[in-house]
C-alpha positions as CSV (number, residue, x, y, z in Angstrom):
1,X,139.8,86.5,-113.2
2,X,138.4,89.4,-115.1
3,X,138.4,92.6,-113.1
4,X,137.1,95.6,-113.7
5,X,140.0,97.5,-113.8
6,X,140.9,94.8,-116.6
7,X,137.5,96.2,-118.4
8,X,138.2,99.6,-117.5
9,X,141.4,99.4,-119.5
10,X,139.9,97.5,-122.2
11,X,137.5,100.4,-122.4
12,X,140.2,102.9,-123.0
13,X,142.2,100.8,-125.5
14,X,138.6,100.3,-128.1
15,X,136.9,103.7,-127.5
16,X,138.5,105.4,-130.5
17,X,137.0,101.5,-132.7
18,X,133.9,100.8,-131.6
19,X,130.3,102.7,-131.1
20,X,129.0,103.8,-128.0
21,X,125.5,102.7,-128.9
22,X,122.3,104.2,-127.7
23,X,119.5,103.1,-124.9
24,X,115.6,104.0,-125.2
25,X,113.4,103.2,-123.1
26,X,110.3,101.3,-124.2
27,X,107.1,100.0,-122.4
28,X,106.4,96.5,-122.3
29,X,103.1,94.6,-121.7
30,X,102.9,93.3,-118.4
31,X,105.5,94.8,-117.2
32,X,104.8,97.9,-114.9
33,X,108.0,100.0,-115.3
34,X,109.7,101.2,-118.6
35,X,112.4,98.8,-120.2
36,X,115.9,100.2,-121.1
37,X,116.9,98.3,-124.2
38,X,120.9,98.7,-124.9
39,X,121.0,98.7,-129.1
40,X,124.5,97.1,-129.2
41,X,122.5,95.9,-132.8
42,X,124.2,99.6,-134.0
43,X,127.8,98.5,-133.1
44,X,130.6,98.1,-135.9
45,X,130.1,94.9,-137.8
46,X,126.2,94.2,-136.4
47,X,126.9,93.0,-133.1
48,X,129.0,93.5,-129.3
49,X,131.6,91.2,-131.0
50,X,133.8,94.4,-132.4
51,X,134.6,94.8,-128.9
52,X,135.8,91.8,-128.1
53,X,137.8,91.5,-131.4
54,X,139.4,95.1,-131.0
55,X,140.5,94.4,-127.4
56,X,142.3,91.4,-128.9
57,X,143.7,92.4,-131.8
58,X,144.8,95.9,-130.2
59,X,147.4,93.6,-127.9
60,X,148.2,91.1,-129.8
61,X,151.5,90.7,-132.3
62,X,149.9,89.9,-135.4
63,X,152.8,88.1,-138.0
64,X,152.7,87.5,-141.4
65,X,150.6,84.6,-140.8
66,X,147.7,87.3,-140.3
67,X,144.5,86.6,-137.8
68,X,142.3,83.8,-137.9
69,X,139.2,82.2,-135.9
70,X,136.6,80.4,-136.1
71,X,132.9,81.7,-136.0
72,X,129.1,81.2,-136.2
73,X,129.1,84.4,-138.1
74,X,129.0,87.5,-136.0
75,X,132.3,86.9,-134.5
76,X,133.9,86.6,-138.0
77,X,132.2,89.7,-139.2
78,X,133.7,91.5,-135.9
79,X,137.2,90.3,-136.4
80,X,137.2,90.8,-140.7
81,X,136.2,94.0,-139.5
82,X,138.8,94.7,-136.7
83,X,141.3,93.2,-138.7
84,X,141.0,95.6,-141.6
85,X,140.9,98.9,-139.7
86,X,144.0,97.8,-138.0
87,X,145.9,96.5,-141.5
88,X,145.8,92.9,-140.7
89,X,144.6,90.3,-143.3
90,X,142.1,87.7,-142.0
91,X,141.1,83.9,-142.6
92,X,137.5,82.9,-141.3
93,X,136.3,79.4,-140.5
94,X,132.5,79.1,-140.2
95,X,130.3,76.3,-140.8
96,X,127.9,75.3,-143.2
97,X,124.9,76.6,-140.9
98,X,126.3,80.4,-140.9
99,X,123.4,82.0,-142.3
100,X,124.8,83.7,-146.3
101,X,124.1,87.4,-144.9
102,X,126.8,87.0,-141.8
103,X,129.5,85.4,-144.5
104,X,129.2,88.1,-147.2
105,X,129.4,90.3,-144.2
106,X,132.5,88.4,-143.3
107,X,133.7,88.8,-147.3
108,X,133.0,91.9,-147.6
109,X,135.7,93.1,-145.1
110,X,138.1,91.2,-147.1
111,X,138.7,88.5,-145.4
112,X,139.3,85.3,-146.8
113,X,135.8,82.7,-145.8
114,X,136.8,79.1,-145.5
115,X,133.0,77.6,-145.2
116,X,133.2,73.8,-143.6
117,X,132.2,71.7,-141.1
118,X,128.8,70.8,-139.5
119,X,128.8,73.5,-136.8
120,X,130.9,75.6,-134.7
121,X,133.2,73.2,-132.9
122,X,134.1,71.5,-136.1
123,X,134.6,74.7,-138.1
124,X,137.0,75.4,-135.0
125,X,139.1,72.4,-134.7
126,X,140.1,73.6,-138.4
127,X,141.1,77.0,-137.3
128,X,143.3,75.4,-134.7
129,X,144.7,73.5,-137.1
130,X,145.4,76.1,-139.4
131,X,147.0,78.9,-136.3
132,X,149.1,75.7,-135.8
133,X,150.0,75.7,-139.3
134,X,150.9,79.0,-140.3
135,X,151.3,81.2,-137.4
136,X,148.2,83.3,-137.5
137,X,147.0,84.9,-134.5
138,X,143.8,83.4,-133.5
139,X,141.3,85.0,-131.8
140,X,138.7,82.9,-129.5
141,X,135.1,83.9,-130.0
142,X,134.5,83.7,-126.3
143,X,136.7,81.7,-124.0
144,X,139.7,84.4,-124.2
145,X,140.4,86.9,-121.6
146,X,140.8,89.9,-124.3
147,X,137.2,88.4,-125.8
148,X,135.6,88.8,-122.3
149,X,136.9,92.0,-121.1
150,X,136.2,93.8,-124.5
151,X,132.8,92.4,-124.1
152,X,132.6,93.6,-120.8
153,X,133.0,97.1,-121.8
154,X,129.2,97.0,-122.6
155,X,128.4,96.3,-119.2
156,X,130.3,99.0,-118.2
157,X,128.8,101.5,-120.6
158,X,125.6,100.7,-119.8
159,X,126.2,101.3,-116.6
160,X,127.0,104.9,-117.0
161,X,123.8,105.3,-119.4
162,X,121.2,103.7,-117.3
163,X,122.4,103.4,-114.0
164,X,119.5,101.9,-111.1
165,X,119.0,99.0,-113.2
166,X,117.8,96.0,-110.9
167,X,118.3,93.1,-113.9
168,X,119.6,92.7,-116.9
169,X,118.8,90.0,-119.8
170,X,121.3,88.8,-122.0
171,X,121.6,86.2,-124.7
172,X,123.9,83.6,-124.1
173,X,125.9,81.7,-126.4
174,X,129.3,80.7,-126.0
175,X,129.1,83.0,-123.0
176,X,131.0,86.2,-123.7
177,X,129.0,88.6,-123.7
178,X,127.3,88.0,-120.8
179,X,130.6,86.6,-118.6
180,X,132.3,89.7,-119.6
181,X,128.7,91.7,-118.6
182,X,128.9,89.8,-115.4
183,X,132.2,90.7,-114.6
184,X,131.7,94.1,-114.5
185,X,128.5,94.4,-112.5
186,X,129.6,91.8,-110.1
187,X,126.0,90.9,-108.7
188,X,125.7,94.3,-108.4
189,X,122.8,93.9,-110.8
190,X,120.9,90.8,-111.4
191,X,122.0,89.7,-114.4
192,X,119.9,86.6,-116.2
193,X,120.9,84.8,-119.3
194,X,118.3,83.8,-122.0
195,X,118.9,80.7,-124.4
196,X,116.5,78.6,-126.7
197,X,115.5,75.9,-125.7
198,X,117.6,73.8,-128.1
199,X,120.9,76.1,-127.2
200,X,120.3,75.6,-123.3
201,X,124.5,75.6,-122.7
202,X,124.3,77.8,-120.1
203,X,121.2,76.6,-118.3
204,X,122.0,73.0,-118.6
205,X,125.8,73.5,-117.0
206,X,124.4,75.8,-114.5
207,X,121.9,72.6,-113.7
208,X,124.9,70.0,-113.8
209,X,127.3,72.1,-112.0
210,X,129.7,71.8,-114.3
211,X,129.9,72.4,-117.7
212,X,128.1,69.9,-120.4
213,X,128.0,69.8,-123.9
214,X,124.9,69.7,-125.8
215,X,123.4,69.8,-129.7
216,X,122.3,73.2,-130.8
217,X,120.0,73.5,-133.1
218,X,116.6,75.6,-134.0
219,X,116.4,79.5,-135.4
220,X,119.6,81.0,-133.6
221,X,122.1,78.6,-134.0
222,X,123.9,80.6,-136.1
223,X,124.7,82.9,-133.2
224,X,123.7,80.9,-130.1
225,X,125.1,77.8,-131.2
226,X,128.1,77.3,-129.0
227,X,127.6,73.4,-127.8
228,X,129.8,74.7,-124.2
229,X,130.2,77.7,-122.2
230,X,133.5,78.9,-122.2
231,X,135.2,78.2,-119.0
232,X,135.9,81.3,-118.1
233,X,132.9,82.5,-118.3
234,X,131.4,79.7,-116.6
235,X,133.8,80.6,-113.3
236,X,132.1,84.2,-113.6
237,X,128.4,82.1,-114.3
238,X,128.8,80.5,-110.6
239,X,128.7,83.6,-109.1
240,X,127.7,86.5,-111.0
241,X,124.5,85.2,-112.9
242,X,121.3,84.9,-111.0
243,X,120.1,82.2,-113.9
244,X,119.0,81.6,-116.7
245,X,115.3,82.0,-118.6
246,X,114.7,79.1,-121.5
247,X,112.5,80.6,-124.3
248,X,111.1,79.1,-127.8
249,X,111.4,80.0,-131.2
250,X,108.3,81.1,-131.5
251,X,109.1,83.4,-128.9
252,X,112.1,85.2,-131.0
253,X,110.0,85.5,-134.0
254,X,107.7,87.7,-132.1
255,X,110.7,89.6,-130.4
256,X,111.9,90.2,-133.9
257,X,108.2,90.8,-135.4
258,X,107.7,93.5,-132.2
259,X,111.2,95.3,-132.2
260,X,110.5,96.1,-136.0
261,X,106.5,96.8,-135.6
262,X,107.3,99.3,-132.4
263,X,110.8,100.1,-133.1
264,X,111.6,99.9,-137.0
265,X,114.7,97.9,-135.8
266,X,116.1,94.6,-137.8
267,X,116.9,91.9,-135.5
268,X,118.5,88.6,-135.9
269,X,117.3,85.7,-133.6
270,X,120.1,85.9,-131.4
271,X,119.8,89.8,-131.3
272,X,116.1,89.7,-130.0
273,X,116.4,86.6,-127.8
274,X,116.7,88.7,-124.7
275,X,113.8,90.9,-125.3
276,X,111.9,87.6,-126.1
277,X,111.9,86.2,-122.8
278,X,110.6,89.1,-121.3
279,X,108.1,89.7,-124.1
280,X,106.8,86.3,-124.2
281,X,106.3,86.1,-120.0
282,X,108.8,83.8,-119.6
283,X,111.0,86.2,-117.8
284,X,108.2,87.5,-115.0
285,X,109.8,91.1,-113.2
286,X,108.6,92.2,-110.2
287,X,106.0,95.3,-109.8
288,X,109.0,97.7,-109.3
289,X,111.4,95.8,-111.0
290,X,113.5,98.0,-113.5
291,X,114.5,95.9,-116.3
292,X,117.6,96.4,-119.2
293,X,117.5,94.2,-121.9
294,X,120.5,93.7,-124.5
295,X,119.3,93.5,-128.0
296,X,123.0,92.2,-129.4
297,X,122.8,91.8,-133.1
298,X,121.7,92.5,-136.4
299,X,123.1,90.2,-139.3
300,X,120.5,89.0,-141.6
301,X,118.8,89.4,-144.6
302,X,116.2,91.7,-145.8
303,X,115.0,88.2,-147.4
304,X,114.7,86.5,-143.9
305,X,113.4,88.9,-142.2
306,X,111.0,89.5,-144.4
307,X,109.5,85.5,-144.0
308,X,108.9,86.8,-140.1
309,X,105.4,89.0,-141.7
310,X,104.4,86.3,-144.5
C-alpha cells in the first residue's frame, strides 16, 4: 500500500532536490469556473519523474555497479539527473522511439545511453538483464514503491496550493504519476486519467478488470507508451480513480498549440495530454465543477515543436 504518511516522508526526504513548481489559474472555453493548471513541466529534468527518481535513489545502496533503468525518455532524463547530484554514475536503456531531444537530455547528465529495442518493454528486459549482470541498482519507472510515493508528493503539494479542487486530470502512462496522485488524495478528489487513444492501458484494464497489455503507438508514445499499468498502481486504480477520458492526437496538438498561444509554455504530447481532454470537450465538468489539470512535461525540441504552427 502506499500511504500518505509513506508520501509525507517521501516529501521530506526530496524537498531539498526537486522544485516546488507553480499553479496559475486559467479560463477555459466551455468551462464555467477557472482551471488550476499544476506546471510540474518546470520540475528538474522536464518532468514529475525527478521525484520519483530522488525518492529512490535517496534510499537506496547504490554499488560500484552504479544505477540503471530503462525509459521512454523522461524517466531516464529524471534519473541521469538524480544520479549526478547525488555522485552516482548511470546507464540508460531506451528504445529506438525515444524522441533525440529526451536522449541528449539523458547524455547530457552524463549518463551513459544504450539506444535498443522496439519500445519500452524491450528496452527494459535489457536493463534487467544488465542489473542482473553487474549489480547496478535499478530504478523502475513506475511499478516501484519509492517511484510512486515520490510521485505522490505532487499530489500532495498541490494540495496545499490549490486546495477545494473537486477533479483532477492526469496523464497516464505506466501509471505513476497518477497511482502515486491517487494515493494521496484517496477519493478525496476525483481524480481522472487521460490517455490517447492508441495508449488506452489504463482505460482498457479498468474495462477488463484486470490488467491487459496493449500496442502503443501515435504522438506520445515516447512518454505514454507503457504497454501495462504497473500493478501497484492498478490496486490504487480500483479504488482511487473515478476513470478514465480517451482523447486523439489531434487533440494534443491543440493542447500544445493553446498552452504556448495563451501561456508561452513548451509542451510535449504527454505534458499537454491532460489539458487536452478538457480542451477538446472530451472531459465535460459540471457548471460548478472546479477543475486541476497536471501539465507533466516538457522534453522536446524547438524543431518539433515548431511543426505544431506550420
Amino acid at each position: 500500500m502506499i500511504t500518505r504518511e509513506a508520501i509525507t516522508r517521501a516529501a521530506a526526504r526530496i524537498t531539498h532536490h526537486v522544485r516546488r513548481t507553480p499553479v496559475v489559474s486559467v479560463t477555459v472555453e466551455g468551462v464555467e469556473l477557472p482551471v488550476t493548471l499544476k506546471l510540474e513541466l518546470l520540475q528538474h529534468a522536464g518532468s514529475f519523474k525527478s521525484r520519483g527518481a530522488f525518492n529512490t535513489l535517496l534510499q537506496a545502496s547504490v554499488g560500484p555497479g552504479g544505477v540503471a533503468t530503462a525509459s521512454g525518455g523522461n524517466h531516464g532524463a529524471a534519473v541521469a539527473y538524480a544520479s549526478r547530484q547525488l555522485g552516482h554514475r548511470a546507464k540508460i536503456f531506451v528504445p529506438e522511439i525515444s524522441s533525440p531531444a529526451k536522449v541528449a537530455r539523458i547524455a547530457s547528465y552524463g549518463a551513459e545511453v544504450v539506444q535498443r529495442g522496439a519500445n519500452y518493454s524491450e528496452a527494459l528486459a535489457l536493463c534487467e538483464a544488465w542489473v542482473a549482470e553487474s549489480g547496478a541498482t535499478g530504478v523502475h519507472a513506475y511499478d516501484a514503491e519509492a517511484t510512486l510515493e515520490g510521485q505522490g508528493t505532487l499530489g500532495r503539494e498541490l494540495e496545499a496550493q490549490a486546495p477545494g479542487l473537486d477533479t483532477l486530470l492526469v496523464a497516464v502512462g505506466g501509471g505513476g504519476l497518477i497511482g502515486g496522485i491517487a494515493a494521496w488524495y484517496q477519493s478525496g478528489v476525483k481524480i481522472v486519467g487521460v490517455e490517447p487513444q492508441t495508449c488506452n492501458t489504463l482505460h482498457a484494464a479498468m474495462a477488463a478488470g484486470e490488467r491487459v497489455a496493449v500496442r502503443p503507438s501515435g504522438l506520445a508514445t515516447d512518454s505514454l507508451g507503457a504497454s501495462t499499468v504497473g500493478k501497484l498502481m492498478f490496486e490504487i486504480a480500483k479504488d482511487h480513480i473515478a476513470q478514465v477520458t480517451l482523447i486523439s492526437d489531434d487533440d494534443i496538438r491543440n493542447a500544445q498549440r493553446h498552452l504556448w498561444r495563451e501561456m508561452q509554455l513548451v509542451t510535449e504530447p504527454g505534458g499537454a495530454a491532460a489539458f487536452a481532454a478538457l480542451l477538446s470537450g472530451a472531459y465535460k465538468p459540471e457548471k460548478d465543477e472546479r477543475i486541476g489539470v497536471v501539465v507533466c512535461g516538457a522534453n522536446t525540441s524547438m524543431d518539433v515543436f515548431g511543426q505544431l504552427f506550420i
